[in-house]
C-alpha positions as CSV (number, residue, x, y, z in Angstrom):
1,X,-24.0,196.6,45.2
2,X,-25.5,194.8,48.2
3,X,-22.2,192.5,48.4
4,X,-20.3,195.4,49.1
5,X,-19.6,196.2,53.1
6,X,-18.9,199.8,54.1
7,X,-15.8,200.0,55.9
8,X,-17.3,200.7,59.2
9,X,-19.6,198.1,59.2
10,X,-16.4,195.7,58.6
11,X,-14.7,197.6,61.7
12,X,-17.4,196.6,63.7
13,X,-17.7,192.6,63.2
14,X,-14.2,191.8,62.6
15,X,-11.5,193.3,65.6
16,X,-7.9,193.6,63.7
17,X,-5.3,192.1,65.9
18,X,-3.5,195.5,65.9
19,X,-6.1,197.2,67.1
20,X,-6.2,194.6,70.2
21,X,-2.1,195.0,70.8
22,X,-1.5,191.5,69.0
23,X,1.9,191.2,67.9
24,X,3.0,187.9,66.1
25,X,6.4,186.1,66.7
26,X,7.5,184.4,63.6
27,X,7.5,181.5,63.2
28,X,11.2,180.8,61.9
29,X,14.7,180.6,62.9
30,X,16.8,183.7,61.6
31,X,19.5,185.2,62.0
32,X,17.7,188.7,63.4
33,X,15.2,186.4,65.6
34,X,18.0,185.0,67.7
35,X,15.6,182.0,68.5
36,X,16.9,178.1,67.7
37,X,20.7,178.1,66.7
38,X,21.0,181.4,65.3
39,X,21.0,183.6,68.6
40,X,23.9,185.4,67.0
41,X,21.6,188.6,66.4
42,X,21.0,189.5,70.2
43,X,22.6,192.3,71.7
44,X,25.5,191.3,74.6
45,X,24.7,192.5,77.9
46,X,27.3,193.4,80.2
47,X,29.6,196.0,78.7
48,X,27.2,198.5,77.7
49,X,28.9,201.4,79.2
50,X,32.2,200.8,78.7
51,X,34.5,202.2,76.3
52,X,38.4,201.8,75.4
53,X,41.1,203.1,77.1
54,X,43.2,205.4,75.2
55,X,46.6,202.6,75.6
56,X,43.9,200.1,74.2
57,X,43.1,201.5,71.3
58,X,46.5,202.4,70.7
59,X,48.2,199.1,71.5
60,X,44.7,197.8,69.1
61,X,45.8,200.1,65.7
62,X,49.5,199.1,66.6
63,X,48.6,195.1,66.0
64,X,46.1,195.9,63.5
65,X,49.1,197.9,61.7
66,X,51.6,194.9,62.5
67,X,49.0,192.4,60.9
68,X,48.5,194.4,57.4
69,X,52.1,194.7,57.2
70,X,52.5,191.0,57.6
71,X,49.5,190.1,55.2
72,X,51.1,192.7,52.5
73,X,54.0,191.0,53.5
74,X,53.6,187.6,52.5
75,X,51.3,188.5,49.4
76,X,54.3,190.3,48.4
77,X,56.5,187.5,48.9
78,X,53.9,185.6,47.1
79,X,53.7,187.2,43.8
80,X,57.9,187.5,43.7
81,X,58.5,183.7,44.3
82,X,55.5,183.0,41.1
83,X,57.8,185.8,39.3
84,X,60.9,184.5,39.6
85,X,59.2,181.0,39.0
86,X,57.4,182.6,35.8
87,X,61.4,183.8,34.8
88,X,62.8,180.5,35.3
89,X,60.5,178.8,33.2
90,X,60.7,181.0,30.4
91,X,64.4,181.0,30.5
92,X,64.8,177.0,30.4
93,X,62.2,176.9,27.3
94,X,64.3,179.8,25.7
95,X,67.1,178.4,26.1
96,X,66.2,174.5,25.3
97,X,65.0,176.0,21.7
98,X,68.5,177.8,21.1
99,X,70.6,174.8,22.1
């Protein structure tokens, strides 16, 4: 019993850096630190209060519209060309069989 402290008396010798307002920095580069290379989690400063214009975010959806349209596009394109590849193929082995 006598190696036991009571919590007050441990209070008393030993400050805790909270108490005192200490606060540690860590000690790594991160991406949330923004220290060393990673600075890419700080907020810009700058353009805080400003928004979009209403033809800006207009002519924005318009290109962002174009763009899937394009992607869907090509993927589209894409999967007929390996179709009609896939057709091709199976119609020169059926027909090298038959022969």
């Amino acid at each position: 019993m006598s190696h036991q402290m009571d919590y007050s008396e441990r209070s008393h010798e030993e400050p805790s850096p909270y108490a005192t307002g200490y606060q540690e920095t860590p000690g790594f580069n991160s991406y949330a630190t923004g220290q060393g290379m990673f600075s890419a989690g700080q907020k810009l400063s700058g353009s805080a209060g400003k928004t979009a214009t209403a033809s800006q975010r207009l002519a924005l959806a318009i290109v962002s519209l174009v763009l899937w349209v394009f992607t869907l596009g090509v993927y589209i394109l894409l999967i007929m060309v390996l179709f009609s590849m896939l057709i091709a193929v199976i119609n020169v082995v059926y027909n090298r069989n038959n022969t």
